[in-house]
C-alpha positions as CSV (number, residue, x, y, z in Angstrom):
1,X,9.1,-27.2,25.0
2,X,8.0,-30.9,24.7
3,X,10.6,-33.5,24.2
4,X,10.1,-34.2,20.5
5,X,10.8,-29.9,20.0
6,X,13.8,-30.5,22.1
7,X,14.8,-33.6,20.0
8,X,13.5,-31.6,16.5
9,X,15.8,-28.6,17.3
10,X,19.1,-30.5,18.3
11,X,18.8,-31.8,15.1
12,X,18.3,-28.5,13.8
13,X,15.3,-30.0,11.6
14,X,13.0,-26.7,11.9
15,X,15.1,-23.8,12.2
16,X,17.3,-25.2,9.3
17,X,14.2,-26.1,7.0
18,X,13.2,-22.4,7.4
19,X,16.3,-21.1,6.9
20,X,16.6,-22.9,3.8
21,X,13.3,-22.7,2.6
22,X,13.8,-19.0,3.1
23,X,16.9,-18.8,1.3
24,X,16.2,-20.8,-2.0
25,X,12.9,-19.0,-2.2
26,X,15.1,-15.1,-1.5
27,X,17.1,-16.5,-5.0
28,X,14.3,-18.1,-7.2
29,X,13.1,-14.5,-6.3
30,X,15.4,-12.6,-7.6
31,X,16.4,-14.7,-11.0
32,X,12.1,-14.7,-11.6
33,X,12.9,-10.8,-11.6
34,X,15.6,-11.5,-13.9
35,X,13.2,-13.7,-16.2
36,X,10.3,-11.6,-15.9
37,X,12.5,-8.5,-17.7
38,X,13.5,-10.8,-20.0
39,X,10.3,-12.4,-21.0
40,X,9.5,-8.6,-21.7
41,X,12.5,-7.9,-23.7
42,X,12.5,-11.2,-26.0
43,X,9.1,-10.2,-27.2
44,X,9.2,-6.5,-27.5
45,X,12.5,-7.7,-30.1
46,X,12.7,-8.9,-33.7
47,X,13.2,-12.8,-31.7
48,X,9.1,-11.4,-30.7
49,X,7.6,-13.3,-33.6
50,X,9.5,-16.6,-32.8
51,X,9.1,-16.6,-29.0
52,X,4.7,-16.6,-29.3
53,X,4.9,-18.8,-32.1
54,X,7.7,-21.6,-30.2
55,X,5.0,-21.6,-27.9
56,X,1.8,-22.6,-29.9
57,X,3.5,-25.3,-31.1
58,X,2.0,-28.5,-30.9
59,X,3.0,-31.5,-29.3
60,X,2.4,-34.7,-28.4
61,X,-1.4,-33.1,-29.0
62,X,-1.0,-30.0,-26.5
63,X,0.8,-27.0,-27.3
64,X,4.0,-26.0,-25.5
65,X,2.6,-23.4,-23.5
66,X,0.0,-26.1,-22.5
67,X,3.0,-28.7,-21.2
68,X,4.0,-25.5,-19.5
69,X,1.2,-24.5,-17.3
70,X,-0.6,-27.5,-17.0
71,X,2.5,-30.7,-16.7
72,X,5.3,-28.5,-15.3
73,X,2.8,-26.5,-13.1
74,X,1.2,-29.8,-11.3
75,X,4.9,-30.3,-10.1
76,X,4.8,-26.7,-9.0
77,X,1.1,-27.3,-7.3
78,X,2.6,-30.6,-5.7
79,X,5.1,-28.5,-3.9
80,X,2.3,-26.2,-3.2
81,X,0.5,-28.8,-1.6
82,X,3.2,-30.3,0.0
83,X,4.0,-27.3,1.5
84,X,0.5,-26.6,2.9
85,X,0.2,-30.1,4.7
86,X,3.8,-29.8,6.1
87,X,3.0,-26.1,7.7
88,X,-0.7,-27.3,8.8
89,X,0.5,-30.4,10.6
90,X,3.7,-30.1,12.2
91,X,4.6,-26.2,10.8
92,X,4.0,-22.4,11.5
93,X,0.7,-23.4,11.4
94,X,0.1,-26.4,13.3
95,X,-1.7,-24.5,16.2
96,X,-4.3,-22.2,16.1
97,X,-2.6,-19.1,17.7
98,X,0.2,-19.8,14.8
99,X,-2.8,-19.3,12.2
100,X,-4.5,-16.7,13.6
101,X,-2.6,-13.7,12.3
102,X,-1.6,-14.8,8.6
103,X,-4.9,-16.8,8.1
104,X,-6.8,-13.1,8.7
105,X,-4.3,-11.4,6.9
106,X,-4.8,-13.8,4.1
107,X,-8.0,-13.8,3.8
108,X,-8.2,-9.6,3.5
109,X,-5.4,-10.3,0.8
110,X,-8.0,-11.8,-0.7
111,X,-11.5,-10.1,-0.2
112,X,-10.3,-6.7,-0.8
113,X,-8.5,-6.9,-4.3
114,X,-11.1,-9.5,-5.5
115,X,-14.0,-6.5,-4.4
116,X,-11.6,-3.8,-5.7
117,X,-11.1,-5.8,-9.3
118,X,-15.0,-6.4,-9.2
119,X,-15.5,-2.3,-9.0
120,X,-13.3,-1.3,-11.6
121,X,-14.8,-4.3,-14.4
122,X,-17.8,-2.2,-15.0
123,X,-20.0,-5.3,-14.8
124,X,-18.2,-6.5,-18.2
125,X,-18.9,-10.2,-18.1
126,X,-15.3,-10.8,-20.0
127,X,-14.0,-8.9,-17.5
128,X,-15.6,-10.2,-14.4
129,X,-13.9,-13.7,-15.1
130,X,-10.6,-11.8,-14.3
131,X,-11.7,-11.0,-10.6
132,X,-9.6,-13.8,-8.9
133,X,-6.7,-12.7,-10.8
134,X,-5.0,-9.7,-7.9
135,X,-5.7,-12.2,-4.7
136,X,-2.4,-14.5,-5.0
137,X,0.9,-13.2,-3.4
138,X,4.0,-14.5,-4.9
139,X,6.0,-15.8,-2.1
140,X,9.5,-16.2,-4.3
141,X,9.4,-12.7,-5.8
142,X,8.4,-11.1,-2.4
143,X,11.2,-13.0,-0.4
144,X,13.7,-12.4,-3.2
145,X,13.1,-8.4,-2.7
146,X,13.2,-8.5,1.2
147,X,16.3,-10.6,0.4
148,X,17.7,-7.3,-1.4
149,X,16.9,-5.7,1.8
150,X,20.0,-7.4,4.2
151,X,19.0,-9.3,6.9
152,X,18.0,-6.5,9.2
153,X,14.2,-7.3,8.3
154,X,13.1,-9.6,11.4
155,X,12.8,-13.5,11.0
156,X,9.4,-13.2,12.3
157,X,8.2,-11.0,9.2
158,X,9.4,-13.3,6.9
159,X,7.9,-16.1,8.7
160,X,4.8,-14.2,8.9
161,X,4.9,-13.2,5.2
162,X,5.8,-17.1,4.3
163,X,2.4,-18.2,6.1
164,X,0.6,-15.8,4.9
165,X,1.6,-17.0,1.8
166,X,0.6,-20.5,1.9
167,X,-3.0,-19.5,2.9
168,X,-3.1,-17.7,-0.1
169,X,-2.3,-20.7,-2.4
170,X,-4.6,-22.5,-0.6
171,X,-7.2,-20.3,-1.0
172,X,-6.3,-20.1,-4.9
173,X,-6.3,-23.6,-5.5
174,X,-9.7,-23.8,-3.5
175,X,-11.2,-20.8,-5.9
176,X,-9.7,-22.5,-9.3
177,X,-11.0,-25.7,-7.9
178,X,-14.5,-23.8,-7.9
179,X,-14.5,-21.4,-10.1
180,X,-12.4,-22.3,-13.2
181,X,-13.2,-25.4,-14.3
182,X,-14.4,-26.3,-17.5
183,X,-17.6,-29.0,-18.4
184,X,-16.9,-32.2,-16.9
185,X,-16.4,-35.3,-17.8
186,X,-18.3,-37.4,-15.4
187,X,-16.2,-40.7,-16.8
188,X,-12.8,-39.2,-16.4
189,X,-13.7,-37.6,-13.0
190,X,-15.4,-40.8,-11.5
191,X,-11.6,-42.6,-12.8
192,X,-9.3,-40.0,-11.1
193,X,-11.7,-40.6,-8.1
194,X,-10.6,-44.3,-8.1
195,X,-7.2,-43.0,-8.5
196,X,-7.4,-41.0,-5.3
197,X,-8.8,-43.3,-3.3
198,X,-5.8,-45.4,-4.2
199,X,-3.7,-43.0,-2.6
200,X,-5.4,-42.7,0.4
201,X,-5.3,-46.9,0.8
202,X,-1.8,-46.7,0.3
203,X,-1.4,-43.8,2.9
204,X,-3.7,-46.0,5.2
205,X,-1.4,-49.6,4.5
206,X,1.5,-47.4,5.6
207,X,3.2,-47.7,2.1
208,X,6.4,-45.3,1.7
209,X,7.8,-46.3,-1.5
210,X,7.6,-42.7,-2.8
211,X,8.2,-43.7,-6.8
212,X,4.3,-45.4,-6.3
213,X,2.9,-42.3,-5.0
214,X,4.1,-40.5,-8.0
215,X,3.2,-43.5,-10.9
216,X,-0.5,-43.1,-9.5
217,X,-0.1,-39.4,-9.7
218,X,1.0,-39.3,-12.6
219,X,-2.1,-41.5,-13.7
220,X,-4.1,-38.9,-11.7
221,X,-3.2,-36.1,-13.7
222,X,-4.5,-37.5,-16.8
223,X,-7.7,-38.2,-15.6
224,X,-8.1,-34.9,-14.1
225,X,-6.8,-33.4,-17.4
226,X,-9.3,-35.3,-19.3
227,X,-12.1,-34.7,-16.8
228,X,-12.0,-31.0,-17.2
229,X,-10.9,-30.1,-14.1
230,X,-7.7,-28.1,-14.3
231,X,-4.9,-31.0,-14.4
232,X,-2.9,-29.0,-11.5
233,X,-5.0,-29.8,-9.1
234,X,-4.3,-33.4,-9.5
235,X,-1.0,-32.1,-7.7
236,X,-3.1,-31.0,-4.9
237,X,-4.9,-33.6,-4.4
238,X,-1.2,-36.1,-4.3
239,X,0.7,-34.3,-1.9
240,X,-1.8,-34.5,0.3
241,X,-2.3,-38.1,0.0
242,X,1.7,-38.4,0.7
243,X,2.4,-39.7,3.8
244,X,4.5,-37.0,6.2
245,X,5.3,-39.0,9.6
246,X,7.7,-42.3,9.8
247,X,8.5,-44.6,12.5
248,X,11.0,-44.4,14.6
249,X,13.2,-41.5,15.9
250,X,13.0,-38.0,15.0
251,X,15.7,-38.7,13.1
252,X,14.8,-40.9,11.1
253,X,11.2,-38.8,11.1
254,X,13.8,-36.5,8.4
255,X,13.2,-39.8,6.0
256,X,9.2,-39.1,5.9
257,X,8.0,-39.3,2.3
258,X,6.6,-35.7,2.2
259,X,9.9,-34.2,3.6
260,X,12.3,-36.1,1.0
261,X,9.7,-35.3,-1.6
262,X,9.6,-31.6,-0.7
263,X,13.8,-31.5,-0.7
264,X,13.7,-33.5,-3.9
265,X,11.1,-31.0,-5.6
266,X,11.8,-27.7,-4.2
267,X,15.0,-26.4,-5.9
268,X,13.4,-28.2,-9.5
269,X,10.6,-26.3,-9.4
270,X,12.3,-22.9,-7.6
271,X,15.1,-22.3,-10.0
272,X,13.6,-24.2,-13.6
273,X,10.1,-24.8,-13.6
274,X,8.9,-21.7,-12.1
275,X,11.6,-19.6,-14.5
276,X,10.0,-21.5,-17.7
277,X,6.1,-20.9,-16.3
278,X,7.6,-17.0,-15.8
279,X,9.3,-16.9,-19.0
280,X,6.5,-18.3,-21.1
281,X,3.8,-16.1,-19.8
282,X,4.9,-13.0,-18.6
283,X,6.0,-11.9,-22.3
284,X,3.3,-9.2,-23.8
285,X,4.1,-7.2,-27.3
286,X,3.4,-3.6,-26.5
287,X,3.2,-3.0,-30.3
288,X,-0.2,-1.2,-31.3
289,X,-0.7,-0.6,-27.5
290,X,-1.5,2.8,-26.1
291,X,-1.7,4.5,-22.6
292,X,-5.1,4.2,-23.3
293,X,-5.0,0.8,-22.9
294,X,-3.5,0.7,-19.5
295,X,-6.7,2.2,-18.4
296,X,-9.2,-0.3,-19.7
297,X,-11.0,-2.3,-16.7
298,X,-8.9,-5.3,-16.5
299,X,-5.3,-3.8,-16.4
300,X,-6.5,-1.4,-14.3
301,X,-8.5,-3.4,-11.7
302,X,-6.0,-5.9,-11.3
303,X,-3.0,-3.2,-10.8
304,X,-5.4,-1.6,-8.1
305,X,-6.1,-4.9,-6.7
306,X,-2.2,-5.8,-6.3
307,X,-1.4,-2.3,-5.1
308,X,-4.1,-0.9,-3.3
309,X,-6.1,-4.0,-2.5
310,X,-3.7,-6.4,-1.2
311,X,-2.2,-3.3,1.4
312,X,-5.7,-2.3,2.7
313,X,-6.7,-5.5,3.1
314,X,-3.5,-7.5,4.8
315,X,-2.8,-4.5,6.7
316,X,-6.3,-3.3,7.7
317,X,-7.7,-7.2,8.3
318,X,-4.1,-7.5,10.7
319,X,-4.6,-4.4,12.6
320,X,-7.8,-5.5,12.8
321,X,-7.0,-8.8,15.1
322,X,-4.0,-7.3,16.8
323,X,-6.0,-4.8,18.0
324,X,-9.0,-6.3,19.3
325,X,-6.4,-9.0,21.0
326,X,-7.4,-11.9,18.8
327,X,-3.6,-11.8,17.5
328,X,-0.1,-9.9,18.6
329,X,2.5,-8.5,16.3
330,X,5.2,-10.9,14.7
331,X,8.1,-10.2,17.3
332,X,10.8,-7.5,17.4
333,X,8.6,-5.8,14.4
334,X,6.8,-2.4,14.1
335,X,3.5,-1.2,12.8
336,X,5.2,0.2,9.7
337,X,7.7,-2.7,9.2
338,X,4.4,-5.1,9.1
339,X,2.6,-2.0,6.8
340,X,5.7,-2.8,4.2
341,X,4.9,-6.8,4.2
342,X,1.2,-5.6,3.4
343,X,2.6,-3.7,0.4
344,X,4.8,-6.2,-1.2
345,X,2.1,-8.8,-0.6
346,X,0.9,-7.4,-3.8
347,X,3.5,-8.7,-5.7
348,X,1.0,-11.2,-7.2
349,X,3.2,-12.7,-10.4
350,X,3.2,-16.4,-10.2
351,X,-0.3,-17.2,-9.2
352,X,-1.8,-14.1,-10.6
353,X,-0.5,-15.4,-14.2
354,X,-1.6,-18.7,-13.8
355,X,-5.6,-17.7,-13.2
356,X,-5.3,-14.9,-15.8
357,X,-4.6,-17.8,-18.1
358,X,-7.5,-19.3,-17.0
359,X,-9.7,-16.8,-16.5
360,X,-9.1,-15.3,-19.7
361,X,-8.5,-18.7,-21.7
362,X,-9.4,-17.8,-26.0
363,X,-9.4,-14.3,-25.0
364,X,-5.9,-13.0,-26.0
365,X,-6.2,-9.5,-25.5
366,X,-7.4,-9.8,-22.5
367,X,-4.7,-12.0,-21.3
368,X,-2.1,-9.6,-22.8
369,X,-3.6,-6.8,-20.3
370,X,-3.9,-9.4,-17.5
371,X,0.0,-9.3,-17.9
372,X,0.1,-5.7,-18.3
373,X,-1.9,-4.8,-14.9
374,X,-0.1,-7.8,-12.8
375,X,3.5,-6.8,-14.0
376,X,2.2,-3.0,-12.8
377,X,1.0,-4.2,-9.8
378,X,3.9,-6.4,-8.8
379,X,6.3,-4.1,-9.5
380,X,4.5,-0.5,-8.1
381,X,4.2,-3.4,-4.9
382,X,7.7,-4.2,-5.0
383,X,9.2,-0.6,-5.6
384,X,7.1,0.8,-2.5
385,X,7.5,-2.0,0.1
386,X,11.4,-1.6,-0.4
387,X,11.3,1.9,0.0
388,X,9.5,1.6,3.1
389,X,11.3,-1.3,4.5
390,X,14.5,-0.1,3.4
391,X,13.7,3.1,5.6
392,X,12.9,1.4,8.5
393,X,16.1,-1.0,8.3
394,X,18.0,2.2,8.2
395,X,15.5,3.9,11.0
396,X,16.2,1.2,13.2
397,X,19.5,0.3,12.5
């Protein structure tokens, strides 16, 4: 242990930012379970009518739905980014070996339902622009059902399952960055360019001062809004411009920018933003819906995807690397224990949402059965990595 870890864990920084970080995410979990029923209930109820109309309303030019998942969300995409630079540079994946085992498990969380999801749209060019959809794990909703669990589930699963995690966003923002963006505007992108590169001088000139950070951000997002690339990237690309070490003692290293910025964010976004985002778009009117309908390519592919795609591929691609020696199993785990992270790593709500909405953008009823196969999904993910957890806990125990 170098003297800066020694330092770091006297102060208790790491452990105790885990910890936390663990704990608010275990909650946000379980009250996004809590809004996703009653998204479902509100518009299945005579308040139906109201709740999708409240949310075409316009304002200040954009609808509400559109402040919700493109303003709100960039605060939830900062954290997203912040998150990601924190855990590359100084995190659970600051070393190679760290990355080894959740980076390959990410990426078959990825391949496999995307393949899967590609099978069962039939070649449908609609339903083809779904096939990013099942790829994203939803970190609060999967913590907040291990939480359910008791803490008999080893530390090192949830820190796997956390990592994991946070390769998948990246990998999400990298594939809406790609892949769902509109025509450009090569005015509005050359301008947000400028803004960016502010950042980066600022970050260079050692500038702290968090509140100009987030007045050039804030600048950024409307140019990337305007340019047609999706305005939530704009908080991507600020977080990583935020500066994450300080001068001085390790300490005072608590003080950095991206740390206070983090703390300041985390339980905002945790406990309202992503409840509003949830609320807002995981509401679908079953009226003049049949089984039928459950069966149609896109519900289908992207429940199969979540379910079956996200457990053969995290599992498989992890056995995979263990095996051959290129990575070793999180400690004090078991095969099965790591089999049931695989499973509820297809609890794919948050993320999965957000690129329906995007994927599917003018297409209504194909959103409405994006929402229909991701709330199957998630919760057939859910209902069977508790089982199988739960049985361990008990095996073992």
């Amino acid at each position: 242990m170098t003297m800066n870890q020694k330092n770091a864990a006297e102060q208790g920084t790491p452990r105790s930012f885990i910890r936390d970080f663990l704990q608010q995410e275990s909650s946000a979990g379980i009250l996004l379970m809590g809004v996703a029923a009653l998204a479902l209930l509100v518009a299945n109820s005579p308040l139906g009518p109201a709740y999708f109309e409240i949310q075409h309303a316009t304002v200040g030019g954009l609808s509400v739905l559109h402040w919700i998942n493109d303003a709100l969300m960039a605060l939830f995409f900062l954290l997203v980014g912040l998150e990601i630079k924190r855990e590359l540079l100084e995190g659970q994946l600051s070393s190679w070996p760290q990355r080894v085992l959740p980076g390959v498990a990410a990426l078959g969380g990825m391949a496999v339902p995307a393949l899967i999801y590609v099978c069962f749209s039939q070649g449908k060019a609609e339903a083809l622009r779904g096939w990013a959809v099942p790829m994203a794990t939803d970190i609060a909703f999967a913590l907040g059902v291990l939480a359910l669990l008791g803490p008999r589930v080893p530390a090192s699963l949830k820190i796997f399952l956390t990592a994991l995690a946070i390769i998948d966003d990246l990998g999400a923002v990298v594939v809406i960055a790609l892949f769902y963006t509109s025509e450009l505007s090569l005015p509005f992108l050359g301008l947000a360019a400028v803004a960016i590169l502010v950042l980066v001088a600022m970050n260079l000139l050692g500038i702290k001062r968090l509140s100009l950070y987030l007045a050039v951000g804030a600048v950024l997002w409307f140019f990337v809004l305007k340019s047609g690339i999706h305005a939530t990237l704009a908080g991507v690309a600020l977080a990583l411009t935020i500066p994450l070490r300080s001068s001085g003692s390790s300490a005072e290293a608590n003080s950095a920018p991206l740390l206070r910025l983090e703390h300041g964010l985390h339980y905002w976004v945790a406990f309202l933003i992503i409840p509003i985002f949830g609320f807002a778009n995981a509401g679908v009117a079953f009226t003049g819906m049949s089984p039928r309908d459950l069966l149609e390519p896109v519900p289908l592919g992207i429940a199969a995807g979540l379910f079956a795609g996200k457990q053969i591929g995290v599992f498989g691609f992890c056995w995979l690397a263990i095996r051959s020696g290129l990575a070793q199993l999180p400690a004090d785990s078991s095969w099965l224990q790591l089999y049931g992270i695989a499973l509820l790593c297809g609890i794919g709500f948050t993320m999965s949402l957000f690129i329906g909405a995007l994927g599917f953008a003018g297409l209504p009823h194909l959103a409405d059965e994006t929402k229909v196969g991701v709330l199957a999904g998630s919760v057939l993910s859910a209902l069977a990595g508790a089982v199988l957890l739960r049985w361990t806990v008990r095996r073992l125990g």
